[in-house]
HTML snippet that shows the backbone in 3Dmol.js (N, CA, C, O; Angstrom):
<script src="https://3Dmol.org/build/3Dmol-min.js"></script>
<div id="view" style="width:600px;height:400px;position:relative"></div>
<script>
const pdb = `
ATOM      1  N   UNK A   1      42.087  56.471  40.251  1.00  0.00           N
ATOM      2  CA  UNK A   1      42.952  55.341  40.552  1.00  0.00           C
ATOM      3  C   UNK A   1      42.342  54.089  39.901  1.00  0.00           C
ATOM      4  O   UNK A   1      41.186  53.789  40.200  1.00  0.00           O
ATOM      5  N   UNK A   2      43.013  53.366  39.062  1.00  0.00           N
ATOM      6  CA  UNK A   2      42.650  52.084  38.724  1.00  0.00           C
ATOM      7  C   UNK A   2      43.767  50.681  39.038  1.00  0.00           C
ATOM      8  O   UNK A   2      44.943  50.363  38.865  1.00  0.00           O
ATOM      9  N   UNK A   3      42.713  50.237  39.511  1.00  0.00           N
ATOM     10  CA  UNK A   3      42.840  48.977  39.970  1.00  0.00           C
ATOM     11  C   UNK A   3      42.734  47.808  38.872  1.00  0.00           C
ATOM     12  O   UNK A   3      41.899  47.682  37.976  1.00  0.00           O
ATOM     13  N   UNK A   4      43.903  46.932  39.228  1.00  0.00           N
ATOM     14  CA  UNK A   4      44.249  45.912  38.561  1.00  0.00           C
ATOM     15  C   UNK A   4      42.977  44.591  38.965  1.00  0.00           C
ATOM     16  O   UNK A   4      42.716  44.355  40.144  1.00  0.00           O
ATOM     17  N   UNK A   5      42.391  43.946  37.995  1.00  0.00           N
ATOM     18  CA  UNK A   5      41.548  42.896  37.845  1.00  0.00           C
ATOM     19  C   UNK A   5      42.015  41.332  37.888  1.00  0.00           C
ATOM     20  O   UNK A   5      42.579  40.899  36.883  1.00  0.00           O
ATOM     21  N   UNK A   6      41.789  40.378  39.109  1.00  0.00           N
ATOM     22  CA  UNK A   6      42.662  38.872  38.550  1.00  0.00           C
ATOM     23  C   UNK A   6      41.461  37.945  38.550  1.00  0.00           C
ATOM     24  O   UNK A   6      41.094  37.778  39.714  1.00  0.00           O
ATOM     25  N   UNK A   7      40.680  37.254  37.646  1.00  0.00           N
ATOM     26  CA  UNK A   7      40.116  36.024  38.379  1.00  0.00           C
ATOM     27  C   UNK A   7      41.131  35.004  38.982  1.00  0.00           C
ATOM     28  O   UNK A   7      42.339  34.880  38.779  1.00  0.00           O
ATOM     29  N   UNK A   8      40.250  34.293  39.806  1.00  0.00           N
ATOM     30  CA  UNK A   8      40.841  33.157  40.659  1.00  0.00           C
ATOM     31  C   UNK A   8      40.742  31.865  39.036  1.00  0.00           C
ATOM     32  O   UNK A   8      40.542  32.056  37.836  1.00  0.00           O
ATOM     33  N   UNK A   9      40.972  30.788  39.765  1.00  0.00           N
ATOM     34  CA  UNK A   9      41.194  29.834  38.917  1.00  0.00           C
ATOM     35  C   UNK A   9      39.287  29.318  38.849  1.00  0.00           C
ATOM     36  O   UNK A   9      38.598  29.019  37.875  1.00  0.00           O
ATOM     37  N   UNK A  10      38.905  29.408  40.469  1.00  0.00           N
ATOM     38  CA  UNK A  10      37.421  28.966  40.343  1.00  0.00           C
ATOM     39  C   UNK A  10      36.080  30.237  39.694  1.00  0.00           C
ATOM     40  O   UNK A  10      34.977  30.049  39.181  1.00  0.00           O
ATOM     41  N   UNK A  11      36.843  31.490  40.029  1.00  0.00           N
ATOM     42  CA  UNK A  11      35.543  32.702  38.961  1.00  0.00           C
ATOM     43  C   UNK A  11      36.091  32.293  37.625  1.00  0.00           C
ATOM     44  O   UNK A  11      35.350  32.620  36.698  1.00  0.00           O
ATOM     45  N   UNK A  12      37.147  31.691  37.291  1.00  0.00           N
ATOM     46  CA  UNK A  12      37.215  31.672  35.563  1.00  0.00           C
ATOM     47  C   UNK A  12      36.731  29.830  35.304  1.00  0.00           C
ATOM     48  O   UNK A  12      37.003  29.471  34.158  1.00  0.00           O
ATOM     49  N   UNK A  13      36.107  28.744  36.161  1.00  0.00           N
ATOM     50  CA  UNK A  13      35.371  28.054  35.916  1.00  0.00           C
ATOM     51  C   UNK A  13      34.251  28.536  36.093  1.00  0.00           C
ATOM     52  O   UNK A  13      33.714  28.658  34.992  1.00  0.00           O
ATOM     53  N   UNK A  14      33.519  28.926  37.007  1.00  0.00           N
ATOM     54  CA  UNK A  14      32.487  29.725  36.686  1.00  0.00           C
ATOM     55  C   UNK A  14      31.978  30.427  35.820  1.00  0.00           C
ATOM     56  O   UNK A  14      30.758  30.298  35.715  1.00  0.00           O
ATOM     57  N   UNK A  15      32.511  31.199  35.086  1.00  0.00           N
ATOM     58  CA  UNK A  15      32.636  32.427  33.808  1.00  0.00           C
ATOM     59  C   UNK A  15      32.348  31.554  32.698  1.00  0.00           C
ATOM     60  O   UNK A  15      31.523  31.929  31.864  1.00  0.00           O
ATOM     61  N   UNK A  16      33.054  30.181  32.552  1.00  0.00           N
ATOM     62  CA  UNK A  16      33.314  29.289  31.435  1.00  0.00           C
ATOM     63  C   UNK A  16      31.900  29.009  31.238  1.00  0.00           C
ATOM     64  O   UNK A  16      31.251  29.330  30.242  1.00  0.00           O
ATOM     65  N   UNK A  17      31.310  28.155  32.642  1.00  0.00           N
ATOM     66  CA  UNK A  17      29.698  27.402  32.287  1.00  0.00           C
ATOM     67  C   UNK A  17      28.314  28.610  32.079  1.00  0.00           C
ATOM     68  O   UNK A  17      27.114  28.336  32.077  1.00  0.00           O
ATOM     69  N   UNK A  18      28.962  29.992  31.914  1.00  0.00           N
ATOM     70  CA  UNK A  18      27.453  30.597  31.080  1.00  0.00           C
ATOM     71  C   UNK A  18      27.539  31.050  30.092  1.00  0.00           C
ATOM     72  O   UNK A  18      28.653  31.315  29.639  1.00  0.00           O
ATOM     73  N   UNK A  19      26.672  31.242  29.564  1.00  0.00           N
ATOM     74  CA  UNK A  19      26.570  31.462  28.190  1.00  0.00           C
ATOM     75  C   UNK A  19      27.601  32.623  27.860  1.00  0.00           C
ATOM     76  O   UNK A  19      28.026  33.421  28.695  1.00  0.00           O
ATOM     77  N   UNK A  20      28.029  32.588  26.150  1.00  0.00           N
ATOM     78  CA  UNK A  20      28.721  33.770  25.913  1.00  0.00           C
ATOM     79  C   UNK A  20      28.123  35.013  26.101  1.00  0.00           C
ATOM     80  O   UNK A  20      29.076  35.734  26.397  1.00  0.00           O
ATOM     81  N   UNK A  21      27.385  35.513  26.105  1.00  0.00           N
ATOM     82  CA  UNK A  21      26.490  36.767  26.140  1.00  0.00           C
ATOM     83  C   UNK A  21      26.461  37.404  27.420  1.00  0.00           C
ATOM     84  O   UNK A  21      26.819  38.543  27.717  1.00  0.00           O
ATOM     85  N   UNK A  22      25.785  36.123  28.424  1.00  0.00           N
ATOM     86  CA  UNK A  22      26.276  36.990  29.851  1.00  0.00           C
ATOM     87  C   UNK A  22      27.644  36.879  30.678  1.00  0.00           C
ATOM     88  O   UNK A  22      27.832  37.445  31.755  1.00  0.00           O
ATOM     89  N   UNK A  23      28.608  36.033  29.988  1.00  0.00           N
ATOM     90  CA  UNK A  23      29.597  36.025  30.577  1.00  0.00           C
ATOM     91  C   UNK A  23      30.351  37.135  29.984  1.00  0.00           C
ATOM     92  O   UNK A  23      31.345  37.518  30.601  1.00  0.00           O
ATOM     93  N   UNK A  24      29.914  37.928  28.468  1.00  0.00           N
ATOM     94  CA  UNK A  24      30.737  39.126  28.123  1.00  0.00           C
ATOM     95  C   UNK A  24      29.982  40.079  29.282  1.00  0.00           C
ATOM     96  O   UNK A  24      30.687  40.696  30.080  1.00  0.00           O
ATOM     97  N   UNK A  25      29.006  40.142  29.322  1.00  0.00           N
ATOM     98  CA  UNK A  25      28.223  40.936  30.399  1.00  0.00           C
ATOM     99  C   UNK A  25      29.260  41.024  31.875  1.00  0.00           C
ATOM    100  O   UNK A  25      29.704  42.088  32.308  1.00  0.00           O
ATOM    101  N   UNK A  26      29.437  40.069  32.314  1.00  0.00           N
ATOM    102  CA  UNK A  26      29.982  39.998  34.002  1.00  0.00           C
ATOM    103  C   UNK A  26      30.952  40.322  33.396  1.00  0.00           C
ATOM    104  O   UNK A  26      31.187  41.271  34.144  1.00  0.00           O
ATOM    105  N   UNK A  27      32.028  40.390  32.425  1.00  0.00           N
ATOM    106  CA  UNK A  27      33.748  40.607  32.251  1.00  0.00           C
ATOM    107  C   UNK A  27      33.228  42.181  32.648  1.00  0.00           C
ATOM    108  O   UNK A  27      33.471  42.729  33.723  1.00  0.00           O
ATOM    109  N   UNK A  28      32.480  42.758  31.561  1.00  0.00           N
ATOM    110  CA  UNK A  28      32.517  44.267  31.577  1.00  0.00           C
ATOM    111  C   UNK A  28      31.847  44.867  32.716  1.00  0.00           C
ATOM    112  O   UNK A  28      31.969  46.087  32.831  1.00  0.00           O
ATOM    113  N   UNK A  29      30.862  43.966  33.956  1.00  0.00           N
ATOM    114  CA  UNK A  29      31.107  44.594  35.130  1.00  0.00           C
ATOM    115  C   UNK A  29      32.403  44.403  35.630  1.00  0.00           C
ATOM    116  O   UNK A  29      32.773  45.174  36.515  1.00  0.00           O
ATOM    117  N   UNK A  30      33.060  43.648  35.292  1.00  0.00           N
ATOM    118  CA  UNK A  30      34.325  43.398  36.671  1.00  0.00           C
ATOM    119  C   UNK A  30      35.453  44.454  36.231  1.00  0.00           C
ATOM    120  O   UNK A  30      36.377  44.822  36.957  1.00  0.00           O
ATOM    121  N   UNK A  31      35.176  44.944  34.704  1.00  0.00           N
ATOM    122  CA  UNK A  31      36.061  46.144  34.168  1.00  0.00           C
ATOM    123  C   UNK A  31      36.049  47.158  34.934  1.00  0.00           C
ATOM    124  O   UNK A  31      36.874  47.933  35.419  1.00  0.00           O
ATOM    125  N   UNK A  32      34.642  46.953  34.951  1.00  0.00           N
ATOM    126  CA  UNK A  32      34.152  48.682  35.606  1.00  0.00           C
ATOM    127  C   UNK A  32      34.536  48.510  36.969  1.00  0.00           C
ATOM    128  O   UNK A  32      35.067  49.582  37.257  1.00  0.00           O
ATOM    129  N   UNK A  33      34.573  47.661  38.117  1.00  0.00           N
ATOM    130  CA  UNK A  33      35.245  47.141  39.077  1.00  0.00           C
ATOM    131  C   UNK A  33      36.460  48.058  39.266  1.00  0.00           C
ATOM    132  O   UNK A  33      36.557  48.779  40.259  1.00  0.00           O
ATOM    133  N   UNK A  34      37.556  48.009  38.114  1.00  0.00           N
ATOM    134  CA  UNK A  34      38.463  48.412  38.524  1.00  0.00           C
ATOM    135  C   UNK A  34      38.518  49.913  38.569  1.00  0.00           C
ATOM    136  O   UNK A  34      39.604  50.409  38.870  1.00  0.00           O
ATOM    137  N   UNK A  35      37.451  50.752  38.299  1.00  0.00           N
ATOM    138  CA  UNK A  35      37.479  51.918  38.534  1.00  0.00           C
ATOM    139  C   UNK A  35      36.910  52.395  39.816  1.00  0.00           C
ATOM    140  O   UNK A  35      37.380  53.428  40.293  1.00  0.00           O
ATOM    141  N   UNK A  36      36.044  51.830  40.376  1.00  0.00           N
ATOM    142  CA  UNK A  36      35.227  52.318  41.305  1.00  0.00           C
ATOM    143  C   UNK A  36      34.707  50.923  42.003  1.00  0.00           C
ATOM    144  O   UNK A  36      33.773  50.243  41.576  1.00  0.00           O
ATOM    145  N   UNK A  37      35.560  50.618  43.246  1.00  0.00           N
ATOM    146  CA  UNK A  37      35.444  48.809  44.351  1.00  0.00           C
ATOM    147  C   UNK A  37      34.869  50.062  45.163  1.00  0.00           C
ATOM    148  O   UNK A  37      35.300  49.906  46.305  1.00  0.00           O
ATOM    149  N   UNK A  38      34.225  51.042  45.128  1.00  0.00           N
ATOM    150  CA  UNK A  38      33.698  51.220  46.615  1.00  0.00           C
ATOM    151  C   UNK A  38      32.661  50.418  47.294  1.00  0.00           C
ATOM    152  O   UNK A  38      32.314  49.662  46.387  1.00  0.00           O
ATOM    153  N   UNK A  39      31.914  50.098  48.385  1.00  0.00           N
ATOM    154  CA  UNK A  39      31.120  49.979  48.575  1.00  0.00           C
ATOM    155  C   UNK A  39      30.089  51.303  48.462  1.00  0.00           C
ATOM    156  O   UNK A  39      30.432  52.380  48.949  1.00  0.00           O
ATOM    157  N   UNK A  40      28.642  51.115  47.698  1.00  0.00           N
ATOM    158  CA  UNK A  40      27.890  52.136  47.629  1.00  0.00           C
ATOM    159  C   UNK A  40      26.455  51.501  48.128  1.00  0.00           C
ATOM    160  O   UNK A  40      25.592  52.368  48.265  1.00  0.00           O
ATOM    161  N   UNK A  41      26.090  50.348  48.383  1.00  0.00           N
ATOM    162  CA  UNK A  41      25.016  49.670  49.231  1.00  0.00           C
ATOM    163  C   UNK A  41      23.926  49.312  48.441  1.00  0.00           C
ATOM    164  O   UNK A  41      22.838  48.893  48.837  1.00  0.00           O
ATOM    165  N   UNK A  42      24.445  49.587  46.825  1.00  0.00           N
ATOM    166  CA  UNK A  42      23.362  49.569  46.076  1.00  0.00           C
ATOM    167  C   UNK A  42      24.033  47.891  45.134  1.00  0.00           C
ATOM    168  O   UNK A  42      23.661  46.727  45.276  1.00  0.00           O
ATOM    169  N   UNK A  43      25.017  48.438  44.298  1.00  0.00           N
ATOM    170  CA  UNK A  43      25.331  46.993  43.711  1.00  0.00           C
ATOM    171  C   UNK A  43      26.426  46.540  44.430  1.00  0.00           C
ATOM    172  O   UNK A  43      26.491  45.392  44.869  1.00  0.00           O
ATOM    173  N   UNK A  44      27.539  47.620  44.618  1.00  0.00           N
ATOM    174  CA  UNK A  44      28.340  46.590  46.184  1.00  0.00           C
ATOM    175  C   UNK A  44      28.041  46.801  47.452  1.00  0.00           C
ATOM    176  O   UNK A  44      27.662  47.789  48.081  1.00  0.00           O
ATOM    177  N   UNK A  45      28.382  45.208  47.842  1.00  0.00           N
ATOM    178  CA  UNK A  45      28.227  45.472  49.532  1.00  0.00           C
ATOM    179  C   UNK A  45      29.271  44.339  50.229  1.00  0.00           C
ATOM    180  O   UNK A  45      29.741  43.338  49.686  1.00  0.00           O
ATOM    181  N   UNK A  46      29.478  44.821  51.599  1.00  0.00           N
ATOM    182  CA  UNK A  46      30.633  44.194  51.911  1.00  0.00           C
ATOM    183  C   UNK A  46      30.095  43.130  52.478  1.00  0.00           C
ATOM    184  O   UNK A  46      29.563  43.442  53.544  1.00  0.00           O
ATOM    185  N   UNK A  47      29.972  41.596  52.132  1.00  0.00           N
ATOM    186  CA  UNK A  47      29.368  40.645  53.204  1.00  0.00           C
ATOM    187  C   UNK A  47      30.416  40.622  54.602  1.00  0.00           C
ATOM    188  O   UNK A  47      31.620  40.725  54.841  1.00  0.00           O
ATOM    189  N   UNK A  48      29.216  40.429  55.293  1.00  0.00           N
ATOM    190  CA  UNK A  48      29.514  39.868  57.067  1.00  0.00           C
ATOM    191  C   UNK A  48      29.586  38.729  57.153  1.00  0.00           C
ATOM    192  O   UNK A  48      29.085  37.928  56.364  1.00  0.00           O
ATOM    193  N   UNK A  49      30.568  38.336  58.657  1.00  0.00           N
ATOM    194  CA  UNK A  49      30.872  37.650  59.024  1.00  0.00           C
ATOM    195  C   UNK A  49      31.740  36.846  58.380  1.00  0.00           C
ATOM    196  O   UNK A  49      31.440  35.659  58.261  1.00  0.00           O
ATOM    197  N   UNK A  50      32.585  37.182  58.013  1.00  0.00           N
ATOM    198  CA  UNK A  50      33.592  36.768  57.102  1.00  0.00           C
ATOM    199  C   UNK A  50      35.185  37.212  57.541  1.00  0.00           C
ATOM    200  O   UNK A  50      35.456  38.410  57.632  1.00  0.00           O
ATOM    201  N   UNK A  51      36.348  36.037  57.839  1.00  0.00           N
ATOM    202  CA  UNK A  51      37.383  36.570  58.295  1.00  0.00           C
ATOM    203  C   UNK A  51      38.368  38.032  57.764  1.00  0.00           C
ATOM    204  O   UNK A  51      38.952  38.999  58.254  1.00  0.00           O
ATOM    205  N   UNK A  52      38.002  37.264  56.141  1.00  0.00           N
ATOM    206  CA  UNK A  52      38.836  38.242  54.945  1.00  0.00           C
ATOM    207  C   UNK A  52      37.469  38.976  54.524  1.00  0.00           C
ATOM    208  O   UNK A  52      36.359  38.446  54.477  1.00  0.00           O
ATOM    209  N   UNK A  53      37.834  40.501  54.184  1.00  0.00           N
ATOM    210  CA  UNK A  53      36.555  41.259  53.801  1.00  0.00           C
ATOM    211  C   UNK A  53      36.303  40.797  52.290  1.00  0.00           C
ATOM    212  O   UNK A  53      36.945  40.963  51.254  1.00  0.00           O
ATOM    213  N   UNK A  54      35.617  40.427  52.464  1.00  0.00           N
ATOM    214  CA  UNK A  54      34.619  39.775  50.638  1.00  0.00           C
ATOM    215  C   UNK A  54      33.651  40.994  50.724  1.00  0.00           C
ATOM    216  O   UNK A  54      33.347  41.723  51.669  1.00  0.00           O
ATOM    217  N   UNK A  55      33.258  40.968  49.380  1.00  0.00           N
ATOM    218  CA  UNK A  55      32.899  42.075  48.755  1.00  0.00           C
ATOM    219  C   UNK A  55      31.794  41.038  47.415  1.00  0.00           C
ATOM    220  O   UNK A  55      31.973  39.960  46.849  1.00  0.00           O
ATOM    221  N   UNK A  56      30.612  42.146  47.376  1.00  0.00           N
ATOM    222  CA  UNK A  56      29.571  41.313  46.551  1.00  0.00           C
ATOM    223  C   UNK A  56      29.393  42.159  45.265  1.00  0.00           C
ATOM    224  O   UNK A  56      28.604  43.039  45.610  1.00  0.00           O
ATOM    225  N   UNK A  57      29.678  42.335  44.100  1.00  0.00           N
ATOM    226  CA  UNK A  57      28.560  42.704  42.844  1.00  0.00           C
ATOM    227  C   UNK A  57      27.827  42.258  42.522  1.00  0.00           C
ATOM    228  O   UNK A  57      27.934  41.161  41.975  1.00  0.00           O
ATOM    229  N   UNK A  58      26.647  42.896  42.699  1.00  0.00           N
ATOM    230  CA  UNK A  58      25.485  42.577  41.587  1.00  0.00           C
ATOM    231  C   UNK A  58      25.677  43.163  40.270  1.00  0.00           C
ATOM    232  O   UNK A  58      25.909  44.321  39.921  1.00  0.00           O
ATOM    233  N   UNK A  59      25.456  41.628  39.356  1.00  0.00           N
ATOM    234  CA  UNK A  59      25.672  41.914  38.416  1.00  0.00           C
ATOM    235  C   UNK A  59      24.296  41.196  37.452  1.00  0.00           C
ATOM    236  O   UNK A  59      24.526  40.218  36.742  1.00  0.00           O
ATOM    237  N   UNK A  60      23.074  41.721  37.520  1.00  0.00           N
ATOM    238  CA  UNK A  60      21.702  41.452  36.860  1.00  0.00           C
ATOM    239  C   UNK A  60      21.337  40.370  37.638  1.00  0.00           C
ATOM    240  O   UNK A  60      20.649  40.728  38.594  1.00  0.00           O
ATOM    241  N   UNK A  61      21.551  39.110  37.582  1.00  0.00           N
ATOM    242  CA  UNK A  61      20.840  37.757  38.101  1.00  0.00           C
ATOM    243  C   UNK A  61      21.935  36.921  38.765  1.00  0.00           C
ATOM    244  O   UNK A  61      21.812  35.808  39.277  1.00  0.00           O
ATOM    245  N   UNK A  62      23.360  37.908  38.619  1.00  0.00           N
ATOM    246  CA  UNK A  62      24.399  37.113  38.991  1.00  0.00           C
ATOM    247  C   UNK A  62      24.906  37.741  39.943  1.00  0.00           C
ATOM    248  O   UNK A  62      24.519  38.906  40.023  1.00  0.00           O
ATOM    249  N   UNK A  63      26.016  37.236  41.104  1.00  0.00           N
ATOM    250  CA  UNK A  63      26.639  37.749  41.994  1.00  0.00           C
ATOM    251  C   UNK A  63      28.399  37.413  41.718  1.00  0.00           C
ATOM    252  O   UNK A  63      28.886  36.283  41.660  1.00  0.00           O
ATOM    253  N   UNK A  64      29.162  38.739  41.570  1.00  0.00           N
ATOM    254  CA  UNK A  64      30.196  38.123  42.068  1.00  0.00           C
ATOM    255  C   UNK A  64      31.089  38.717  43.308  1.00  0.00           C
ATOM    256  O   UNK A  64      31.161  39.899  43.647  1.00  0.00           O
ATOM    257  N   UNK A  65      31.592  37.861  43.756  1.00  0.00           N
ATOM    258  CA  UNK A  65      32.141  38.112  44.631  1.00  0.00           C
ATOM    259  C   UNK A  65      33.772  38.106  45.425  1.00  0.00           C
ATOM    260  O   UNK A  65      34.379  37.259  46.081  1.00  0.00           O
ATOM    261  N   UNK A  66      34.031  39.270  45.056  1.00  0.00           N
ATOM    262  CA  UNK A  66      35.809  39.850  45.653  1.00  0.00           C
ATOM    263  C   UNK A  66      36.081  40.195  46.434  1.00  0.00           C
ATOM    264  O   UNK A  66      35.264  40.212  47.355  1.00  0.00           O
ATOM    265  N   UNK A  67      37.411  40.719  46.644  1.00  0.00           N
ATOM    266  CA  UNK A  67      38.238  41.001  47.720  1.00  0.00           C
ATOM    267  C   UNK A  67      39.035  42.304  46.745  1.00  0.00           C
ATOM    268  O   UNK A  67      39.308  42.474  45.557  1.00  0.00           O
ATOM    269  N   UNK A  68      39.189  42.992  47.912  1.00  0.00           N
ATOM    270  CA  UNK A  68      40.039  44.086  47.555  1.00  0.00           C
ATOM    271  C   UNK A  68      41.449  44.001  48.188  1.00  0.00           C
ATOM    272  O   UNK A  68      41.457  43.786  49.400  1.00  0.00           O
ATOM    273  N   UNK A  69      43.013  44.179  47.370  1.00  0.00           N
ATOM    274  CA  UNK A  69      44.281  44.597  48.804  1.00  0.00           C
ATOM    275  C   UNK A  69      44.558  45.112  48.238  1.00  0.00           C
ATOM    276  O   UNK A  69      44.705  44.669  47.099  1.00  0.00           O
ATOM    277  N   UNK A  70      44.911  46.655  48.549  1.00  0.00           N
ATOM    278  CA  UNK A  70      45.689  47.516  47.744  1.00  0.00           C
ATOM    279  C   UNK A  70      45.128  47.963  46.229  1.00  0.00           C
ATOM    280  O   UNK A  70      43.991  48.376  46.001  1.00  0.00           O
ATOM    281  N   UNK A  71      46.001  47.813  45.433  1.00  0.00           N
ATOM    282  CA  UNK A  71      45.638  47.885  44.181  1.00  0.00           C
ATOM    283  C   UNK A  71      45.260  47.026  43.205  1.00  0.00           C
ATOM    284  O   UNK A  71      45.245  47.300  42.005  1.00  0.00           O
ATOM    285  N   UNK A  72      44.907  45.828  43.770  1.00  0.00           N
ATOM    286  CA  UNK A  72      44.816  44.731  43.745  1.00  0.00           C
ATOM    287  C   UNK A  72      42.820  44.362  43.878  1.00  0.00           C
ATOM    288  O   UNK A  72      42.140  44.923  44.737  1.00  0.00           O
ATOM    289  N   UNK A  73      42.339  43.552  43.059  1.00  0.00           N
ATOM    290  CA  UNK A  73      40.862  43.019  43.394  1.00  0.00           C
ATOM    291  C   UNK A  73      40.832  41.089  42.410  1.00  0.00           C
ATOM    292  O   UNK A  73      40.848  40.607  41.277  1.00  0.00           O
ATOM    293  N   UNK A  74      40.792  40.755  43.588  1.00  0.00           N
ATOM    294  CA  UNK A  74      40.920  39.447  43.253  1.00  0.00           C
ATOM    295  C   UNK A  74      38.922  39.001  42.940  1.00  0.00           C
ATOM    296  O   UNK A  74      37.988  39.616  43.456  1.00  0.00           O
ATOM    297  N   UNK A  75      38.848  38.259  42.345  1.00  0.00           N
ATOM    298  CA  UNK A  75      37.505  37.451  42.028  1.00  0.00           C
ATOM    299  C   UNK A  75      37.215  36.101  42.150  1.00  0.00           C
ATOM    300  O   UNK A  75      37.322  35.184  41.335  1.00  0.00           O
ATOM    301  N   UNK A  76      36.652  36.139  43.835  1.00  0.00           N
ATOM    302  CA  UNK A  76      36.357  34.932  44.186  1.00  0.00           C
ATOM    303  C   UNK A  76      36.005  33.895  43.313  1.00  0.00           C
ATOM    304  O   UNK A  76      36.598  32.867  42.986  1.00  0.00           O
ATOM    305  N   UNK A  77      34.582  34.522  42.903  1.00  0.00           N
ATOM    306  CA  UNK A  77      33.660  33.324  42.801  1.00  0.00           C
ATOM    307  C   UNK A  77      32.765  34.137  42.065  1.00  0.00           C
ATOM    308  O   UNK A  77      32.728  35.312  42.433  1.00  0.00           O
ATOM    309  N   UNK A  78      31.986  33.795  41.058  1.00  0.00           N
ATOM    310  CA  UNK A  78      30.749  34.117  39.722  1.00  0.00           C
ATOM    311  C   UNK A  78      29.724  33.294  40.017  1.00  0.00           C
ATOM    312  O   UNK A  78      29.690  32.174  39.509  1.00  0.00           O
ATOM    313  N   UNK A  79      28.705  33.741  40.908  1.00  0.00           N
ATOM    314  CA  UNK A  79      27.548  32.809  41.001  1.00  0.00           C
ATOM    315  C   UNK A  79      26.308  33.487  40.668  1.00  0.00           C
ATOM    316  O   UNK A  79      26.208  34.713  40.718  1.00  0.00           O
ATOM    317  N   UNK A  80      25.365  32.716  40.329  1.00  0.00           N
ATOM    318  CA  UNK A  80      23.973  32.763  39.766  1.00  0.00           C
ATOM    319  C   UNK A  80      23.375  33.238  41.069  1.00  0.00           C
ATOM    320  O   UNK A  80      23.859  32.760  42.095  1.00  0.00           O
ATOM    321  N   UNK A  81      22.361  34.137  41.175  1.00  0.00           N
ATOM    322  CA  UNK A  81      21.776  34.592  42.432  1.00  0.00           C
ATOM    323  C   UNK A  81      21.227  33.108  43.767  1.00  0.00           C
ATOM    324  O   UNK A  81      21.298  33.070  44.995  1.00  0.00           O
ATOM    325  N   UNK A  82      20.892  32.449  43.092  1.00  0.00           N
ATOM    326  CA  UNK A  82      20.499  31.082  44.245  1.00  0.00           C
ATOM    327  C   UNK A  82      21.554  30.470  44.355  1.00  0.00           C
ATOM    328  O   UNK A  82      21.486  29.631  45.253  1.00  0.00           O
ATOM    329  N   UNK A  83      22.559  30.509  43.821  1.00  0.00           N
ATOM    330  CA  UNK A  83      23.849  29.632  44.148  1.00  0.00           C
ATOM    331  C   UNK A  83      24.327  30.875  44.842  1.00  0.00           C
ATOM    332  O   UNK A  83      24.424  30.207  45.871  1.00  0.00           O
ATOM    333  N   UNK A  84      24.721  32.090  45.234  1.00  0.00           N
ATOM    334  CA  UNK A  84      24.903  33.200  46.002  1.00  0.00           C
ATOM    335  C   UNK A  84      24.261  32.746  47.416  1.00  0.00           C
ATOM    336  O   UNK A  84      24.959  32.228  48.287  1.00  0.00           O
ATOM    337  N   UNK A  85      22.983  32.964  47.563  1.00  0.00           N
ATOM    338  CA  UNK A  85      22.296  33.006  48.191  1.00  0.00           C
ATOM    339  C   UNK A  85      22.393  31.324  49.376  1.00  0.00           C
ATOM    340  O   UNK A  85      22.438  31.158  50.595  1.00  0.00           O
ATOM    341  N   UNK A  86      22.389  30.665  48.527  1.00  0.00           N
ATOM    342  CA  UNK A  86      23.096  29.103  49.046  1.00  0.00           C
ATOM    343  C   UNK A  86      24.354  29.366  49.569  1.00  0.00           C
ATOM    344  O   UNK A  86      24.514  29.191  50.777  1.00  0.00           O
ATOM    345  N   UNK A  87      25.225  29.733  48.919  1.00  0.00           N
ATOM    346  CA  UNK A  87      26.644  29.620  49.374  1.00  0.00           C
ATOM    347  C   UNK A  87      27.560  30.701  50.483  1.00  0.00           C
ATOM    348  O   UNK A  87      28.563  30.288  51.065  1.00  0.00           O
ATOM    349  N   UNK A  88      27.061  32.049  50.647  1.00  0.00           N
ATOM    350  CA  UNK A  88      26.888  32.145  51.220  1.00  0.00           C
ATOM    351  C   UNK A  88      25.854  33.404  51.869  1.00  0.00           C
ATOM    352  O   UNK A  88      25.610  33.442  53.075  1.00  0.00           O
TER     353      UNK A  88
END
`;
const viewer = $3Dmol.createViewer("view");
viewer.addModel(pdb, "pdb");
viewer.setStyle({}, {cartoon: {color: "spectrum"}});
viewer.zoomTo();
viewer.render();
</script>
């Protein structure tokens, strides 16, 4: 089953301010995203305490972080591991 990919308006400002190299990097995790959103506890995990279930990739030094509905995986937010870690 593959799943359709959207950034938000704020993961595609995010995406914009890093470099070209690792921002081709995070596109082609969020590709692979659409094959396999499981949680596996290793690079995804589902954050807590959260109304809507958000969902984390690690992606090398970066985090991003989605939502799954259906066939559907939206992309919060593209943050640098301390801006993750700050936010939430």
């Amino acid at each position: 089953m593959t799943l359709q990919v959207f950034l938000s308006e704020k993961a595609q400002d995010d995406l914009d301010e890093f470099p070209r190299k690792i921002a081709a990097q995070i596109v082609a995790d969020c590709s692979r995203l659409a094959n396999n959103p499981v949680p596996d506890g290793k690079r995804i995990k589902k954050l807590q305490g959260y109304k809507e279930r958000l969902y984390r990739l690690r992606a090398g030094d970066y985090r991003i972080v989605f939502r799954r509905s259906g066939t559907r995986i939206d992309i919060v937010r593209i943050l640098s591991k301390p801006d993750f870690q700050r936010l939430y």
